[in-house]
C-alpha positions, 0 to 999 in steps of 0.5 A: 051500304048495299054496294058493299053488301055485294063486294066479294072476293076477287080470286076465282077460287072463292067461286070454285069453294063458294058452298063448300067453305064457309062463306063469311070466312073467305069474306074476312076482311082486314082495316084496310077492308081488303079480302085476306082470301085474295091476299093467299098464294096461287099454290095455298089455295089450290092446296086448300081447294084440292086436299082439304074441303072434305074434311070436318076442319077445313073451315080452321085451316082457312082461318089459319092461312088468312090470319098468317097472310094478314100478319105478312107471313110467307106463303110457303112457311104457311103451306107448311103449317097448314099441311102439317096439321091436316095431315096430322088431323087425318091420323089423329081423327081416323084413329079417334073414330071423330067424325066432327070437329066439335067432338076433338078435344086436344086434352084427350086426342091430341094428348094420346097422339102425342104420347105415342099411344095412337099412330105409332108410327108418327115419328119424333118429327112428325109430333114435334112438327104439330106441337110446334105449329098448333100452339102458335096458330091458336094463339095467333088466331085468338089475337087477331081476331080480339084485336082486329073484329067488333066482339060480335064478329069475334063470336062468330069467328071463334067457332072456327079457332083451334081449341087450346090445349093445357100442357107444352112441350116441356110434358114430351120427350120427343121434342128433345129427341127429334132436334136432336136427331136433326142436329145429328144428322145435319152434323154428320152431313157437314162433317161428309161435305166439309173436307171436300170443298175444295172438290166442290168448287172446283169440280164445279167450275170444271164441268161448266167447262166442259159442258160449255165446250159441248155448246160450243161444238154445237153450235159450230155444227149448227153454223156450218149446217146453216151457212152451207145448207148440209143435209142432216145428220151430220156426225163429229167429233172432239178431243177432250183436254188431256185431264179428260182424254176422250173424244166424244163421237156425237150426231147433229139432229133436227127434228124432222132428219131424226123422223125421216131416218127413223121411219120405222118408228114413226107413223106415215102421217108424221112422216109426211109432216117432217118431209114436208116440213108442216107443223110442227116439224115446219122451220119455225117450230124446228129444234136441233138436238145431239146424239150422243154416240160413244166415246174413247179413251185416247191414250188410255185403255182404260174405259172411258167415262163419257160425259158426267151426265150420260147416266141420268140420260140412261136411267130416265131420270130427268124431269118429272119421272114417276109418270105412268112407268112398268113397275119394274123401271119404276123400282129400278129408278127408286133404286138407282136414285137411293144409292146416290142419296136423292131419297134422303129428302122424305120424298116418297118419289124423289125428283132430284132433277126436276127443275120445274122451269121451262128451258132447264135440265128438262129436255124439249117434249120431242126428246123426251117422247122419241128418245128410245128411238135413238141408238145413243143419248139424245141430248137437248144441249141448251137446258143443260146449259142453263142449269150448269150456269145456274149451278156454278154461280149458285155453289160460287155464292153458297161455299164463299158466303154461306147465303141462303137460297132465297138470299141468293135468288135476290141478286139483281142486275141494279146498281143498288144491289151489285156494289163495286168500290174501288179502294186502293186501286182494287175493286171490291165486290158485294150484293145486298139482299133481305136476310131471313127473317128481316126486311131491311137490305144487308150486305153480302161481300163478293169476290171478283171470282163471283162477279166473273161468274155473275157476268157469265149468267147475264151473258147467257140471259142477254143471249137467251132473250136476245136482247142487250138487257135482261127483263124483270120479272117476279120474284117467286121463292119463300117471302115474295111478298116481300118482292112485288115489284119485278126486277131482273133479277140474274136467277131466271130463264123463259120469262120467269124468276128461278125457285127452289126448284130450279135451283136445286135440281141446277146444283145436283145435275152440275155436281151429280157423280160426287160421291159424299158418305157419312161414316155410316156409309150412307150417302149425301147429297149436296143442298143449300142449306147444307153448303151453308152449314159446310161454309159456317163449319170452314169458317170455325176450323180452319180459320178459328172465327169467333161463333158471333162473327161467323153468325154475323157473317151468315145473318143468323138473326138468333144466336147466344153472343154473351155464351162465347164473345161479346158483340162483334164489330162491323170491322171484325166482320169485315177483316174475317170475310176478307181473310175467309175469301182470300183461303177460298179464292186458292181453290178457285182461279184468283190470281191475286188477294183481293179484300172485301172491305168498305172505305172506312176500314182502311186505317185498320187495314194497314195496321193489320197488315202490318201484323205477323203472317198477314199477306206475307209470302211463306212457303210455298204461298201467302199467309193469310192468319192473323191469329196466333200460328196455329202450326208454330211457323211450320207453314207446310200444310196450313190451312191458313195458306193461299197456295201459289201456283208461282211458288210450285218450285219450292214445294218441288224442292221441299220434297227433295229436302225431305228424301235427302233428311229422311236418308241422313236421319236413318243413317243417324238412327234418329227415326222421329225425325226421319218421321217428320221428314216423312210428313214434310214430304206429304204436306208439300205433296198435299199443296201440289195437288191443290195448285194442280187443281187451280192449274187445271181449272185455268189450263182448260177456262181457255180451251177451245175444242177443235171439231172433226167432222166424220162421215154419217153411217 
């Protein structure tokens, strides 16, 4: 009994809180008789430690975290909560005059907060955010406790509860307003998103292109370097596919060409080091880099563009960017990141390109200290590398399923997460992984265009760690405790499993210059949840889903079936995925139809495939409906229609027909029909410009840049 008396806490930070928080409460234990305090996230208790133990509730805010953690709560919603209500406390106490927790009384305080009578300037969101937190904790808090400690540890545990209150939401108009007001603006952001898809993913798919071509180039220089021992800087240059029509001019850099060609800069100590090779400038410490110098239009006179991200390079956006800056940079910044919508996020300081990963978008410390010093844009190839693979898998998976983030950072490089069957001589793909608010693996189907891009990743990870197979590592997003045994998983970089974060800062770096409004005019910038909602909306409008279905297919746990359709079947999941991939697939690069379903579907299959317009060639593509035909049989411009570059003839000649219909129409003074003949015509203009797209992508997935080598000046 005196050895137990002795045990505490394995974590340090019950020593750096010992005195400060109450000890007998982070000694709170569960049955098992494990500590909850070394149960909590990293990141909660140094939220807890550096935020909150000056202040008169921080004893119920440990409470708080230790009851959610011993109900398996995730870590990050918890840190939400938590932050909520202390934020919350700080307005409503200092507003209050109370100086200790005893004196707070819910009925009066947070009743006047609530109505609006004290910190007026708390939006809808903000209250509901602490009416929907508060009651919940209070209740959980009060169970725990009577269910799992003696009643004399009940007494003493109950001191640090949260007092109840005797109204609810139903008492405020703001609840309704704030979900409102979300809805609203969730709704106007999809509706900005969903009509450029398409745009999406093939934009997507065209700027890893292009950066793969830049690695390319680089690394050739760096070959050629090496293998014939060429002093630095070497300058080259490349021609851009002719959608572009640019060559871009670059320098090859290593660390100590750039010092000894910049003197000036630098000090006669660092000098020495870099013609010496020493420290950090010795061979093993060595790091090549590019200087971006300028690029030509070359048949155009037109200005040229230059690489996507060269603005980011020039506004300093990249990384962590609100260290210590001159007041006037530091509001240029904020400026220049509102006018791109990377301010929509209640971030006082938006870091959009933050990646918080080692070896992604944020260049090495040497580029970001020295990058002033160059004549162009120093450009540290490798992380941009990363996050633009990162990002094309991530906008893959986000816009053919409607996954969420932490879905998505589950994929693993096992045969019991990747599924491939082979059923009528096609492979078929999908993923398993744990849907939001379950613990069971469920299935996510997958096209061969997503398995084309899952290799890619492991390519890069094989070559990154040099190794033919990539390590396992933690899981570190929202519900890792679900996830304790490491995996290798294909979302990680530098010995570490990607987060939000990184994931995030991939997309907007790969998409950044898209251009996305809200009929207000303000501008959208691309999230996860977001292209979830655009894939959900897709799903409804172009393909007439029922709202069960597409929430099935989304593994929405929470939704009303009896309000529109009875329960769904797994075969009617399974026909709308394949039909929803095979529109998909047109605006990427499949060449054929390929379906997502498992092996005892098959029967239904053929009879389905049997039905009107299914996979039937029309018009200048393939059918892919099974509904009633929403255009009468007039397939030009319907959205139910795989484009096909192969049929690109009959669209040609459509065009034709409809200048030779519009003319013979007029002659005849028949002008709604010469108006039809007139829409034909953009239709089919409309399709061309599709099988562009998909042309494009494939013309230039096989280019390969030829560099030029140009003499240093």
């Amino acid at each position: 009994m005196a050895e137990t008396t002795l045990l505490k806490p394995k974590t340090e930070w019950f020593d750096k809180m010992l005195g400060q928080m109450d000890t007998r409460l982070m000694c709170l234990q569960n049955n098992r008789g494990e500590f909850l305090i070394d149960k909590l996230d990293e990141g909660m208790l140094n939220y807890l430690h550096n935020s909150c133990l000056t202040f008169e509730w921080k004893n119920q805010l440990m409470l708080i975290a230790l009851i959610y953690v011993a109900k398996n709560n995730d870590h990050r919603t918890v840190l939400k909560k938590i932050n909520t209500i202390h934020s919350r406390f700080k307005d409503i106490f200092r507003e209050c005059n109370i100086t200790s927790f005893s004196d707070f009384e819910p009925d009066i305080h947070l009743y006047k907060y609530l109505q609006g009578n004290i910190c007026v300037n708390s939006s809808n969101n903000m209250k509901s955010d602490l009416l929907k937190f508060y009651k919940p904790s209070e209740y959980q808090i009060n169970k725990w406790i009577n269910n799992n400690l003696s009643s004399g540890e009940q007494e003493y545990y109950q001191k640090f509860s949260l007092p109840p209150f005797s109204y609810d939401s139903s008492d405020f108009a703001f609840p309704k307003l704030s979900k409102e007001q979300a809805q609203n603006t969730r709704k106007n952001e999809t509706d900005a998103i969903v009509p450029h898809l398409s745009t999406i993913r093939v934009e997507a798919n065209l700027r890893w292109n292009q950066m793969k071509r830049l690695r390319d180039a680089f690394q050739q220089q760096i070959r050629i370097v090496e293998a014939d021992s060429i002093s630095l800087p070497i300058e080259f240059s490349y021609a851009e596919p002719k959608r572009i029509g640019e060559v871009s001019h670059f320098r090859l850099w290593d660390k100590p060409s750039f010092v000894l060609n910049h003197q000036q800069e630098f000090s006669e100590a660092v000098i020495k080091q870099a013609k010496h090779k020493k420290s950090t400038y010795s061979d093993e410490n060595n790091t090549y880099f590019l200087e971006f110098i300028r690029a030509e239009s070359i048949e155009s006179e037109s200005e040229p563009e230059g690489l996507w991200f060269n603005e980011l390079i020039e506004q300093n956006v990249l990384g962590d960017w609100t260290r210590i800056r001159p007041v006037e940079e530091y509001e240029r910044i904020l400026n220049f990141l509102s006018s791109w919508g990377y301010d929509s996020e209640n971030e006082r300081k938006p870091t959009p390109f933050y990646s918080k990963h080692k070896g992604i978008i944020t260049p090495s410390t040497f580029i970001t200290l020295h990058k002033d010093k160059a004549e162009g844009l120093l450009i540290d190839v490798e992380p941009f590398y990363a996050a633009c693979t990162f990002g094309l898998l991530a906008v893959d998976i986000l816009t053919t399923t409607g996954a969420r983030k932490s879905e998505l950072l589950q994929i693993s490089n096992t045969k019991e997460c990747i599924q491939v069957k082979k059923i009528n001589n096609k492979l078929h793909y999908s993923y398993k992984a744990i849907p939001k608010g379950r613990d069971s693996l469920e299935d996510f189907y997958l096209s061969k265009q997503t398995m084309d891009n899952i290799q890619m990743v492991l390519r890069m990870l094989k070559e990154h760690y040099g190794s033919d197979k990539i390590p396992s590592v933690l899981y570190r997003d929202e519900r890792k405790h679900l996830f304790p045994i490491p995996f290798p998983y294909y979302f990680q970089y530098a010995g570490n499993a990607l987060n939000q974060f990184a994931l995030y800062s991939s997309i907007r770096f790969l998409l950044h210059g898209l251009l996305f409004e809200m009929q207000d005019g303000k501008a959208v910038t691309i999230k996860t949840h977001l292209l979830r909602h655009a894939f959900a909306t897709e799903a409804v409008q172009r393909q007439k889903m029922p709202i069960d279905i597409v929430a099935k297919m989304l593994h929405q746990k929470d939704f009303n079936i009896t309000e529109y359709y009875s329960a769904s079947t797994p075969t009617q999941i399974a026909e709308s995925v394949s039909e929803l991939h095979d529109v998909i697939s047109s605006y990427v690069d499949i060449d054929d139809v390929y379906l997502r379903s498992p092996q005892e579907l098959q029967k239904e299959f053929d009879a389905y495939a049997e039905k009107v317009g299914v996979f039937n060639k029309v018009l200048g593509g393939t059918c892919v409906t099974d509904y009633i035909c929403p255009t009468k049989m007039q397939c030009l411009g319907c959205k139910a229609k795989i484009p096909e570059p192969d049929q690109e003839d009959e669209l040609l000649e459509v065009i034709q027909l409809s200048k030779d219909m519009e003319r013979r129409f007029k002659q005849m003074g028949l002008e709604v029909e010469v108006r039809k003949a007139k829409e034909m015509a953009k239709q089919a203009k409309i399709e061309l410009k599709e099988i562009n797209l998909i042309k494009q992508y494939r013309e230039e997935r096989s280019y390969e840049p030829i560099t030029k080598r140009n003499p240093f000046r």
